[in-house]
C-alpha positions in Angstrom: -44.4 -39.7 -59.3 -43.5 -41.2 -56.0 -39.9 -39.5 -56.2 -41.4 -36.4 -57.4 -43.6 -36.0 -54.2 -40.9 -37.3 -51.9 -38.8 -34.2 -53.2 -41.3 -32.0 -53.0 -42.1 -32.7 -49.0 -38.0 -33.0 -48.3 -37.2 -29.2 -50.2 -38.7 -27.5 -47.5 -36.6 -29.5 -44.8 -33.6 -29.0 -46.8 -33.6 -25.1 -47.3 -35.2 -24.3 -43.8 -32.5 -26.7 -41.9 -30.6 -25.0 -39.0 -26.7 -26.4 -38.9 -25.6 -26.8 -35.5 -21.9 -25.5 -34.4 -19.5 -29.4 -33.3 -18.9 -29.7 -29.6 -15.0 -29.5 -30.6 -13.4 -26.0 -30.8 -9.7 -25.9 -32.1 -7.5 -23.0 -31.1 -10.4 -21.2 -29.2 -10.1 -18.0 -27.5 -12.0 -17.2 -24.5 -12.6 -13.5 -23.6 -14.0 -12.8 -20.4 -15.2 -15.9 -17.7 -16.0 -19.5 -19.8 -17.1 -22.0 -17.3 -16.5 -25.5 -18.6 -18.2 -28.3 -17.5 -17.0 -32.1 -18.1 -14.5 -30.6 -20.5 -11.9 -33.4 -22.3 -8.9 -31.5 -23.4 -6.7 -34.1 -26.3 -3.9 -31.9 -25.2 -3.3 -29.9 -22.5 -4.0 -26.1 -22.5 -1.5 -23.6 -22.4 -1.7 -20.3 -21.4 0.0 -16.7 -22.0 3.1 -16.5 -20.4 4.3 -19.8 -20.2 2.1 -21.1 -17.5 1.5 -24.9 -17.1 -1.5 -27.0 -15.8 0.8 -28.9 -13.6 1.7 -25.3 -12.0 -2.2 -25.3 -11.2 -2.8 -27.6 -8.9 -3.9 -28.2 -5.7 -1.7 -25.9 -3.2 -1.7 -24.9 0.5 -3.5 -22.3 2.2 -2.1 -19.2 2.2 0.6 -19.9 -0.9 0.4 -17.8 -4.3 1.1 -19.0 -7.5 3.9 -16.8 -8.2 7.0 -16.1 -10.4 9.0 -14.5 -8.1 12.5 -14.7 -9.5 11.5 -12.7 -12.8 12.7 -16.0 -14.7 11.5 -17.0 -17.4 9.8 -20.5 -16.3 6.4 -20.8 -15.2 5.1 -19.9 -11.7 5.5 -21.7 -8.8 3.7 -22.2 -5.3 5.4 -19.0 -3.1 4.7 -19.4 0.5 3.3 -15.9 1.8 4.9 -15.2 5.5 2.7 -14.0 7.8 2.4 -10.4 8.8 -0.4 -10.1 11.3 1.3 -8.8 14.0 1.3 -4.4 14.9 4.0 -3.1 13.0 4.3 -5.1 10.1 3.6 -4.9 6.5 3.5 -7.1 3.3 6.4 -5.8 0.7 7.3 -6.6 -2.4 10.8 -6.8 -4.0 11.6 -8.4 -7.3 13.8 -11.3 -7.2 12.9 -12.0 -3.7 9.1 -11.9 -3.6 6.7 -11.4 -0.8 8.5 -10.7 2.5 7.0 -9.4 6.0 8.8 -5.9 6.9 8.7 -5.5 10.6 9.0 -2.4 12.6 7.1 0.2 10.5 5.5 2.7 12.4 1.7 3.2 12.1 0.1 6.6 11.2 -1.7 7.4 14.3 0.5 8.6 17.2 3.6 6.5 15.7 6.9 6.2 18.2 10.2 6.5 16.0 13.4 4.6 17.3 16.7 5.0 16.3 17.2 8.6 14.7 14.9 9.7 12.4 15.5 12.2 9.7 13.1 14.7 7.8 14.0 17.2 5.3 14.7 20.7 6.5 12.7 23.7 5.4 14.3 26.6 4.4 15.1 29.5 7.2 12.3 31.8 7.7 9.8 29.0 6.6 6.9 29.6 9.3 4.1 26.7 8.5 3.1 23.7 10.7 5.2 21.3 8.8 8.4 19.7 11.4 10.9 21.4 12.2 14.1 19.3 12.1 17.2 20.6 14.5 19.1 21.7 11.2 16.6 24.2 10.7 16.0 25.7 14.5 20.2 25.4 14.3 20.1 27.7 11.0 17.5 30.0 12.1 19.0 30.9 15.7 22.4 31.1 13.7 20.9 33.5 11.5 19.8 36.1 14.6 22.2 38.6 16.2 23.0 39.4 19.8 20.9 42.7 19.6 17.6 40.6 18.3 18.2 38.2 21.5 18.6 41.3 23.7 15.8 43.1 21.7 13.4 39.9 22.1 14.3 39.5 25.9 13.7 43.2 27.0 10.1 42.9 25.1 9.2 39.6 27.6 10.9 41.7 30.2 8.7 44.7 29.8 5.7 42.6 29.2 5.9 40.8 32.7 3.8 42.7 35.5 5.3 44.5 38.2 3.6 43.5 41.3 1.1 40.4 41.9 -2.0 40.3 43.2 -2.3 38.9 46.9 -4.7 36.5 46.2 -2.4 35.1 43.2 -1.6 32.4 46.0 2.5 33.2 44.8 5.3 32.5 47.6 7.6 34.9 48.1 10.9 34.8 48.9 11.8 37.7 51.4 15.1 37.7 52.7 16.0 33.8 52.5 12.7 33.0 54.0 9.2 32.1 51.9 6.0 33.9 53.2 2.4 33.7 51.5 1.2 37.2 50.8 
């Protein structure tokens, strides 16, 4: 009778038990942030593209863990120079890695050295885009003689023919200059 009861209280425990998941996880994948406290790893973790634990560790300031030569082995500690001053930029080149190009002009009233080139527009092209001396060469190449005289007799006839006296202009009568 005495096992019968003990059964009896003990069912109830036994269906309505709640199993509880092992502290141990093998081959565990993490998506998104997992922050691990007092974690003891049996053997070290690897991740996705061959990187190591040892290429984790502590590493100066301003240095990037990096694969820079496009190798195959894991990253490594890349030193990022130092582009603080006016003109400079950080670039990128594969094989090389981070380098500091000096020199670049900035967008607001930049000053060009050397001889800079842009491409030229096509003759007749009349927008507010540069006008490089290729196309100023191609578009004076392009007018005749009689537009030149036909332009400079329009100024001409546009000047006026006598000035004003209080204009303030000197005048030069016969060799010698006189306010009138």
């Amino acid at each position: 009778m005495k096992r019968l009861l003990v059964a009896a209280l003990c069912a109830p425990l036994v269906a309505l038990a709640q199993t509880y998941p092992s502290p141990t996880f093998n081959n565990m994948t993490v998506n998104g942030t997992a922050t691990i406290t007092n974690a003891t790893f049996t053997n070290p973790p690897s991740f996705p593209g061959g990187i190591a634990i040892s290429s984790l560790a502590n590493i100066a300031a301003n240095t990037v863990l990096a694969n820079v030569t496009s190798a195959t082995a894991g990253v490594t500690a890349f030193a990022m120079p130092s582009c603080s001053a006016a003109g400079n930029a950080l670039t990128y080149t594969s094989g090389t890695g981070f380098t500091c190009a000096t020199g670049l002009a900035s967008l607001a009233s930049p000053t060009f050295t050397g001889t800079p080139a842009a491409p030229t527009a096509t003759t007749g092209t009349n927008t507010t885009q540069i006008a490089t001396t290729a196309f100023v060469n191609s578009s004076i190449t392009g007018m005749s003689t009689s537009t030149f005289g036909t332009l400079y007799l329009a100024w001409f006839n546009s000047l006026p023919t006598t000035l004003p006296a209080s204009a303030g202009v000197l005048w030069n009568n016969g060799g010698v200059l006189s306010k009138s």
